[in-house]
C-alpha positions as CSV (number, residue, x, y, z in Angstrom):
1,X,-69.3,50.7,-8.4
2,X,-71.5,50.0,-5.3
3,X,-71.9,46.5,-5.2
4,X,-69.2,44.0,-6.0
5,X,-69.1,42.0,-9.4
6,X,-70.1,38.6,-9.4
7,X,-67.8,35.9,-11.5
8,X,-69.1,32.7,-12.2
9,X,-66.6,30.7,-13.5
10,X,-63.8,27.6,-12.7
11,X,-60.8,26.9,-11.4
12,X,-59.9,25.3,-14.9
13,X,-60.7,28.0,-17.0
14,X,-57.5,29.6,-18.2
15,X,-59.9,32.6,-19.1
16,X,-61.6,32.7,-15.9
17,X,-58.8,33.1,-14.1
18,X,-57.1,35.3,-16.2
19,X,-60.0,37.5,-15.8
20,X,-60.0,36.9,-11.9
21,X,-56.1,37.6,-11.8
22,X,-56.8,40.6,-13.6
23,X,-59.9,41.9,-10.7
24,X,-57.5,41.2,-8.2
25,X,-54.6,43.1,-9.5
26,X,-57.3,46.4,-10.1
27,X,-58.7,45.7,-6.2
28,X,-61.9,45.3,-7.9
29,X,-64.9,43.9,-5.6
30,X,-66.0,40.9,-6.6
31,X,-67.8,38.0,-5.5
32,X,-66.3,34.1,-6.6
33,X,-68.7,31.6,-8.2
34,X,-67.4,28.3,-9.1
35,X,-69.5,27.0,-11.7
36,X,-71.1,23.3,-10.8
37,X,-74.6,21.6,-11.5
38,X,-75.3,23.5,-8.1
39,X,-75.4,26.5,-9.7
40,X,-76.4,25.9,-13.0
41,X,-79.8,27.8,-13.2
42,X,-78.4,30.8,-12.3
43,X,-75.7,30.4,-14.9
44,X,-78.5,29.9,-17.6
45,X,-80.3,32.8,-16.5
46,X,-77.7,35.1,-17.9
47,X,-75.4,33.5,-20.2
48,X,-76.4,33.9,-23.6
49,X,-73.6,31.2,-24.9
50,X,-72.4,28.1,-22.5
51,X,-68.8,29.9,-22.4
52,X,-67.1,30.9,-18.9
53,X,-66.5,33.3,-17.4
54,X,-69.4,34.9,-17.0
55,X,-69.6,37.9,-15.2
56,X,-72.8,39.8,-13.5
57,X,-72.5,43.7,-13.1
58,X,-74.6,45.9,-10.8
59,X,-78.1,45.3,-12.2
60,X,-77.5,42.1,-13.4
61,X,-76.3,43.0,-16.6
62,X,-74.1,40.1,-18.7
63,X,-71.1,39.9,-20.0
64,X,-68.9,36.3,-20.7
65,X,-65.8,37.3,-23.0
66,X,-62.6,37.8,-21.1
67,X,-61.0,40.3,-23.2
68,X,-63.9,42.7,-24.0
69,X,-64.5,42.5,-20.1
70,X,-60.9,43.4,-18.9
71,X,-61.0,46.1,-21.6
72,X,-64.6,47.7,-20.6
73,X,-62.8,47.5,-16.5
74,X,-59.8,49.1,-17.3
75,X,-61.8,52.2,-18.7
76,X,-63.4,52.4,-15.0
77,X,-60.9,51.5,-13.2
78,X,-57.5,52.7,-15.0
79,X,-55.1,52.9,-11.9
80,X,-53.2,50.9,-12.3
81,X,-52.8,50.8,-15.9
82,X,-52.4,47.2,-17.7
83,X,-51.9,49.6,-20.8
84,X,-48.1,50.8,-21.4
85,X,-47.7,54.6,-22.4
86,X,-45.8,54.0,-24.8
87,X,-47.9,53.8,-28.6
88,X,-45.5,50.4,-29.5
89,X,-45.4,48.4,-26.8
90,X,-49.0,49.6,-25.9
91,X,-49.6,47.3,-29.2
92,X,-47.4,45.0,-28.6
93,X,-49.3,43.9,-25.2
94,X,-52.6,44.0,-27.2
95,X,-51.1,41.8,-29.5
96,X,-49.7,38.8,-27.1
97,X,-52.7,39.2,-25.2
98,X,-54.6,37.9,-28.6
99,X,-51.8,35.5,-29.1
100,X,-52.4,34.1,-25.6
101,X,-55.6,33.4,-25.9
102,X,-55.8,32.4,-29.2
103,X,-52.9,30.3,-29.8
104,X,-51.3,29.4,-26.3
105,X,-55.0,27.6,-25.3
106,X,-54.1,25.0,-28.0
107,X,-50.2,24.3,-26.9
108,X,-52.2,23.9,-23.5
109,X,-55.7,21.9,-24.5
110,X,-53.5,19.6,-26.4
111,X,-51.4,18.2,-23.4
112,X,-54.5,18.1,-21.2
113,X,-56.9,16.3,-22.9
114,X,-54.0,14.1,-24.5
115,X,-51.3,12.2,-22.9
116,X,-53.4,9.6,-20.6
117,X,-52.2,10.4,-17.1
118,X,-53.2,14.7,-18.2
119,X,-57.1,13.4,-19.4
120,X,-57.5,11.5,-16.4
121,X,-56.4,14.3,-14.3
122,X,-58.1,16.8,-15.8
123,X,-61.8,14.9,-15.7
124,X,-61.2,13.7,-11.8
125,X,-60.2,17.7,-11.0
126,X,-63.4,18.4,-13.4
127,X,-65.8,16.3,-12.1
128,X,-65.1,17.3,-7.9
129,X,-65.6,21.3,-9.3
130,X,-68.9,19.8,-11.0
131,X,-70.2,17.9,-8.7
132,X,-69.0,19.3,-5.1
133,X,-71.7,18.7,-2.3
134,X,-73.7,15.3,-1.1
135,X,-75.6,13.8,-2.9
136,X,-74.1,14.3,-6.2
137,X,-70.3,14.0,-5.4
138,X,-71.1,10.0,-5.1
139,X,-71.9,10.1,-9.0
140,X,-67.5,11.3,-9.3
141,X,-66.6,8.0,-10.5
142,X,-69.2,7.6,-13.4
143,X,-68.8,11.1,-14.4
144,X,-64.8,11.0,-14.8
145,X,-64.7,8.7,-18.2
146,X,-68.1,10.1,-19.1
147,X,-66.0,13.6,-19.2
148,X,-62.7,12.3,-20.9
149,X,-65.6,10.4,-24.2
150,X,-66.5,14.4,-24.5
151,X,-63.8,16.6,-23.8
152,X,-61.3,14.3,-26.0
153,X,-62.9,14.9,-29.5
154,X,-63.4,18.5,-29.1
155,X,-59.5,18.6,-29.5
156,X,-59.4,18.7,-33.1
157,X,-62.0,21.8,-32.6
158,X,-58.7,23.9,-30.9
159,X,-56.7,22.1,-34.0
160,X,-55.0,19.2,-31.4
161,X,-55.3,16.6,-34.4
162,X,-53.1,14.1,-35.5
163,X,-51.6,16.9,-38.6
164,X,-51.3,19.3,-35.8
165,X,-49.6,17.6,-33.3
166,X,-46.2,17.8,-34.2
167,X,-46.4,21.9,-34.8
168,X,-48.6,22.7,-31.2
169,X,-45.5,20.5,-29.3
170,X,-42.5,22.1,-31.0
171,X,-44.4,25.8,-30.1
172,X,-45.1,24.6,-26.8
173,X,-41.3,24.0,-26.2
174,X,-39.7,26.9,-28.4
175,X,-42.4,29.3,-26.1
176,X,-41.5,28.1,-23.1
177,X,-37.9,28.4,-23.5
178,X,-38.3,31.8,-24.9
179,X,-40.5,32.6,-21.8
180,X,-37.7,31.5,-19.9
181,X,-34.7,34.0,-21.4
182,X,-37.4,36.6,-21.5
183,X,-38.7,36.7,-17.6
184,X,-35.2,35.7,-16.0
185,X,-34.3,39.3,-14.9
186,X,-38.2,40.7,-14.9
187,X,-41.1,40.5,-13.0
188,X,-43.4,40.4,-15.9
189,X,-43.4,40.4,-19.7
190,X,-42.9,44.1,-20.2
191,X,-41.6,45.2,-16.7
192,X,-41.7,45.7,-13.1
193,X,-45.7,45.4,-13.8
194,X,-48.0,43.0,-15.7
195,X,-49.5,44.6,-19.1
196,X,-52.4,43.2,-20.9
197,X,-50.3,40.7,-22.8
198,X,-49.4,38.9,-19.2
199,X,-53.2,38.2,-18.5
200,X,-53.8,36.9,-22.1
201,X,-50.8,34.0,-22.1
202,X,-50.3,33.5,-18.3
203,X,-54.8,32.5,-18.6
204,X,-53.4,29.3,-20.5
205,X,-49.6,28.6,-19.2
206,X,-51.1,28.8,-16.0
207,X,-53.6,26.0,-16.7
208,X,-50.7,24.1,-18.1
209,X,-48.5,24.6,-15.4
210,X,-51.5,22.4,-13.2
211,X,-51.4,19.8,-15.4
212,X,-49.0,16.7,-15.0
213,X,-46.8,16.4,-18.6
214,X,-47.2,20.1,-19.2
215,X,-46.2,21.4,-15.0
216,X,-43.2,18.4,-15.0
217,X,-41.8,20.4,-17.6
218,X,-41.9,23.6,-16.8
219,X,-40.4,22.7,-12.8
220,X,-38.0,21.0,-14.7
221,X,-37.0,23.5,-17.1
222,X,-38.3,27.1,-16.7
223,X,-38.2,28.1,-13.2
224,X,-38.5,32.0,-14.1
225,X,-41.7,30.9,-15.8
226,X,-43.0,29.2,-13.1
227,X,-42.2,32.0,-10.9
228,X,-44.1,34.7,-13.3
229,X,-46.8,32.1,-12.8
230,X,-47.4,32.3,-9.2
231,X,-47.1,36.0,-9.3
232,X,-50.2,36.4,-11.6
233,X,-52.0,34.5,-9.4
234,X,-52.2,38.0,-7.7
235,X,-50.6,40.1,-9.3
236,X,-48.8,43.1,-7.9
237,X,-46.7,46.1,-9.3
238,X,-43.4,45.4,-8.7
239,X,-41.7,48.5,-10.9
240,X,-42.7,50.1,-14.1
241,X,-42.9,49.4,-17.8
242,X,-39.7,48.8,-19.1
243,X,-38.5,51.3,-22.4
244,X,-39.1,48.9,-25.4
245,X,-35.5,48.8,-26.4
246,X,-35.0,46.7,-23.5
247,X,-37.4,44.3,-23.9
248,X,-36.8,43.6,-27.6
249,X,-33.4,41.7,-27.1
250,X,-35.6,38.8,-25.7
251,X,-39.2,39.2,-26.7
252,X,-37.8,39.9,-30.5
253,X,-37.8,35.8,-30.8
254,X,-41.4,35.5,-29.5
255,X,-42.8,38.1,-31.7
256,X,-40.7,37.0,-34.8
257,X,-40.3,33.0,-34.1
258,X,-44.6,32.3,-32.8
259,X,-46.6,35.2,-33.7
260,X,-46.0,36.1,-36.9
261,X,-44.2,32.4,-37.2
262,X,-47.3,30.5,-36.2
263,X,-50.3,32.4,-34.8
264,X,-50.8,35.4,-37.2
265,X,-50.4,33.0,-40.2
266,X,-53.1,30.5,-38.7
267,X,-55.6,33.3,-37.9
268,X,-55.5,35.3,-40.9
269,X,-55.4,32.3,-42.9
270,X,-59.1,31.2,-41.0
271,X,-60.0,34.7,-41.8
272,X,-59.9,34.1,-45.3
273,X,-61.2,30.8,-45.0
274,X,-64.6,32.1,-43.3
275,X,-64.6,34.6,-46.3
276,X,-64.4,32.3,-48.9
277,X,-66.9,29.7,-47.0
278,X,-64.4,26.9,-46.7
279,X,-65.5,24.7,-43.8
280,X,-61.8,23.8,-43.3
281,X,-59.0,26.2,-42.4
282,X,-55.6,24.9,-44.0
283,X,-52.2,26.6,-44.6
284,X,-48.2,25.3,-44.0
285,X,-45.7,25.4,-41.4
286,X,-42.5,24.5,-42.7
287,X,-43.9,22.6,-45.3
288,X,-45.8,20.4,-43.8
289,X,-49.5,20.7,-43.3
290,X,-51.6,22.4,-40.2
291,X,-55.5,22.2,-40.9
292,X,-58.6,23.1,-38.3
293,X,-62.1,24.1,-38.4
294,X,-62.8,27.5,-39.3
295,X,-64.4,30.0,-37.1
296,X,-66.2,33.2,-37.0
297,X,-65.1,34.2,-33.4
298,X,-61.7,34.1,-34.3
299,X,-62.4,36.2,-37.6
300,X,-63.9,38.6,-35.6
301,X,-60.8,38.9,-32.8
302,X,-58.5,39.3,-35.7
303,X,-60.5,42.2,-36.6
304,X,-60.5,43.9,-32.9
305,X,-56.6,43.4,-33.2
306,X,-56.2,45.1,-35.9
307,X,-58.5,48.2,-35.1
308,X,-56.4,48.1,-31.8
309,X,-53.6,48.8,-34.4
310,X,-54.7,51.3,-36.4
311,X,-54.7,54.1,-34.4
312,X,-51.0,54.0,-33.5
313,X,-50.1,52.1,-36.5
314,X,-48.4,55.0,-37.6
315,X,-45.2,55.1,-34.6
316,X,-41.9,54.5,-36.1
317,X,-40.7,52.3,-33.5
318,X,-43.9,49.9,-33.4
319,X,-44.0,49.9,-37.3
320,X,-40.4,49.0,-37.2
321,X,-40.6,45.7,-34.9
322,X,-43.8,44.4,-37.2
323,X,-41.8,44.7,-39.9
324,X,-38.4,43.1,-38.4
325,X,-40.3,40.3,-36.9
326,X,-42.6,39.9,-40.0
327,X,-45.8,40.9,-37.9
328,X,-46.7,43.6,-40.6
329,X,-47.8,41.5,-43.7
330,X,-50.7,39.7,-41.7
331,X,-51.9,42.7,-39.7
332,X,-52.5,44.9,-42.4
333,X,-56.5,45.9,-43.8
334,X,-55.7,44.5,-47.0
């Protein structure tokens, strides 16, 4: 690539920086743009939704999703791999990384835009990333509640409502403490190096671990956690990809207990909603309710994942954890 890339993004975008932790661990030029009202026309020029990150290749050309973004990179720049050899756990990483983004951003948006002291922190941290030079910093104070009146309601669109709640806290809590077992005596969730399933859930823990209730408890509680979370700031190969068998004593609970426990069930289950036009995604956890607005985009991921699957879906050893942890049922075509 001649010239470097250009990311235009924020500070408080767990999928900006997971995309910026991922250029840094690839050595991949690229130019920092932290998106304000300074900036804003060139940020319409090329986005064609209002989504970060956006980032500009070599002849300006466009693209704003994380994941398709790391995954066109890695295919130019595939030293070092974020992909393990091996066919299970190669699938396995695909599948937290979906996981990450798809479930961990509502254990995270749920806490920030919540508890009081987490809103208020989150519009002041907003607002001076917004509005960062003279004269428009002195507009700060006005534009602090004016964020918190519109971020607030748009957390029942990442399913933070009242029927929600109770689930999104108990899988914050249960993840973190599997997190914890998991990353005590490794560098990264499948090694001595970070995999594509690293950049999808550390984009949103890492975002948590900046905010007040959500950062208190992981100092207080998960310091291995907190430790993988500074190292993906930048991350570096420490090692290589563990053999799966070693991994599975501790990741077993996060595969078995939130995936196929919580986030498969949830994103199938808008999948069919979508298909049968119900505005209204609803299904049970335990017995008790979990409802949320259905939407295409996360039809459509489910359907990457599982053409992600197919081509390896025939390994005994990956086909054997999906089926132990009760992955299989929801990842199937039928």
């Amino acid at each position: 690539m001649s010239e470097p890339l250009r990311l235009i993004g924020s500070e408080m975008s767990p999928y900006t920086l997971k995309l910026r932790a991922f250029l840094r661990y690839k050595s991949i030029p690229f130019e920092w743009t932290e998106r304000s009202v300074h900036n804003n026309a060139l940020f319409q020029k090329y986005a064609k939704v209002q989504l970060i990150p956006l980032v500009l290749f070599p002849g300006n050309e466009a693209m704003q999703d994380s994941t398709p973004i790391i995954e066109r990179l890695e295919t130019e720049y595939p030293e070092p791999s974020v992909h393990p050899e091996d066919p299970a756990s190669y699938f396995l990483s695909a599948l937290l990384e979906e996981y990450g983004d798809e479930w961990c951003n509502k254990l995270m948006f749920q806490y920030r835009w919540g508890p009081k002291v987490d809103r208020w922190s989150s519009a002041r941290r907003l607002t001076h990333l917004m509005l960062p030079r003279y004269p428009l910093r002195a507009l700060r104070p006005v534009m602090t509640p004016v964020l918190i009146r519109r971020m607030v309601p748009r957390m029942a669109f990442a399913g933070a409502n009242a029927t929600n709640l109770p689930h999104l806290r108990e899988s914050w809590f249960r993840t973190v403490e599997i997190l914890e077992e998991h990353l005590a005596h490794r560098a990264y969730l499948f090694g001595g190096r970070p995999a594509f399933g690293d950049f999808g859930i550390w984009g949103n823990f890492n975002q948590a671990f900046s905010d007040p209730t959500c950062g208190e408890h992981l100092r207080a509680n998960a310091p291995a956690v907190v430790a993988w979370i500074e190292r993906m700031m930048d991350p570096r190969a420490a090692g290589d990809f563990e053999p799966l068998a070693s991994l599975l004593p501790t990741l077993t609970a996060l595969l078995e207990e939130q995936v196929a426990g919580r986030f498969l069930p949830w994103t199938v289950a808008n999948a069919h909603a979508l298909e049968a036009g119900e505005p209204i995604t609803r299904l049970t956890f335990d017995g008790e309710p979990y409802e949320q607005k259905t939407f295409k985009y996360h039809a459509w991921s489910l359907a990457q994942l599982k053409a992600k699957l197919r081509p390896v879906a025939s390994d005994p050893a990956l086909r054997d954890v999906l089926d132990t942890t009760g992955c299989s049922p929801y990842l199937s075509d039928g």
